[in-house]
N, C-alpha and C positions, 0 to 999 in steps of 0.2 A: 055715215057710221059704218063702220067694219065689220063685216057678218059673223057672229061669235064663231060658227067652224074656222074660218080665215085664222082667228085669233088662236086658238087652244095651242097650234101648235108653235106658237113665237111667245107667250106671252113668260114663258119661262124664263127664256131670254132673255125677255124684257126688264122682267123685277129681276134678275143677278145685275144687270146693268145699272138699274136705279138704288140697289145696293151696293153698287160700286162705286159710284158718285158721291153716297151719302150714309151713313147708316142712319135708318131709318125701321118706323112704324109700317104695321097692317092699311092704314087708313091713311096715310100719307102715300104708298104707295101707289094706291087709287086716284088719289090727287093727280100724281105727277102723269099716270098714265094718261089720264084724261085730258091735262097740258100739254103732253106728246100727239094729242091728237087721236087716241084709241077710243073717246064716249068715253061713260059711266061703264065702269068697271068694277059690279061692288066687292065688298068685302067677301061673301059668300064664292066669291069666284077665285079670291086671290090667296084665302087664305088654305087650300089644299095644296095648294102650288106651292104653297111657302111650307108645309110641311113636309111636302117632295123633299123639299131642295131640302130642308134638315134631317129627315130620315138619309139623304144621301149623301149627309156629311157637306154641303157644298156653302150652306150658310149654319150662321150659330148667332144666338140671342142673348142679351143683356140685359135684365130687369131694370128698370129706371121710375123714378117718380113719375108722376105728370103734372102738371099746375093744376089740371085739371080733369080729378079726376082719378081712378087708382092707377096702380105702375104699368108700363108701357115695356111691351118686349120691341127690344129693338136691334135690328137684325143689319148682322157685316157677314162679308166672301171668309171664306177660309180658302187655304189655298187649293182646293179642290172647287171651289166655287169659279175661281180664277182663270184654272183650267174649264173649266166646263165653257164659262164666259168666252173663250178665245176660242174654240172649237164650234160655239154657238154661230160667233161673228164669221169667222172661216166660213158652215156651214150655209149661214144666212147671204154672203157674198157669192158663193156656189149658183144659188137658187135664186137670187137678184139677175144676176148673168144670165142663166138659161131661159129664165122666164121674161126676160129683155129682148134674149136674141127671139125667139118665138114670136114675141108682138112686133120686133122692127121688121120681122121677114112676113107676116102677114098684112103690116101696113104697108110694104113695098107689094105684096098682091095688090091689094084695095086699090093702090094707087096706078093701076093697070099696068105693072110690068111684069106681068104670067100669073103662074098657078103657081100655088107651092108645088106641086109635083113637077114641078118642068124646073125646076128651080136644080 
């Protein structure tokens, strides 16, 4: 499981992404995260984050029936969402990178080819 600090700062990220895919529900999003492999994700955690992204213009809601149950706000990108999304992925490819290089050059220490400092 994913230590929730790890998470706070991607999980933004994450649901524009999973509303990019799909428009979708609060409680679906939870689903899909949990598919992606992030654990139980509950509502209480996703749904401040979803109100981020609508106070900041980045997603927007459409009331809908439900079979089951009363209506479902269900949430798509707007084009500010779109952009945040690509900035996100930019940013997330950044931080993939440096934190790559970091552990290949400390498993090349481990692996007894010097110190980092002689490096």
């Amino acid at each position: 499981m994913i230590p929730s600090q790890m998470l706070k700062g991607m999980l933004e990220g994450c649901i524009l992404e999973i509303i990019r895919k799909k428009e979708t529900y609060a409680y679906e999003i939870s689903e899909q995260l949990e598919k992606y492999g992030f654990g139980a994700i509950s509502e209480g955690t996703i749904y401040p984050i979803i109100l981020r992204l609508q106070k900041g213009e980045m997603i927007e809601a459409t009331l809908r029936e439900s079979n089951s149950g009363p209506p479902r706000k269900y949430y798509h990108l707007t084009e500010k969402g779109i952009v945040a999304l690509a900035q996100f992925k930019e940013n997330w490819q950044e931080l993939e990178y440096a934190i790559n290089q970091l552990f290949m050059e400390v498993e090349e220490v481990e692996e007894g080819e010097g110190t980092v400092e002689e490096k």
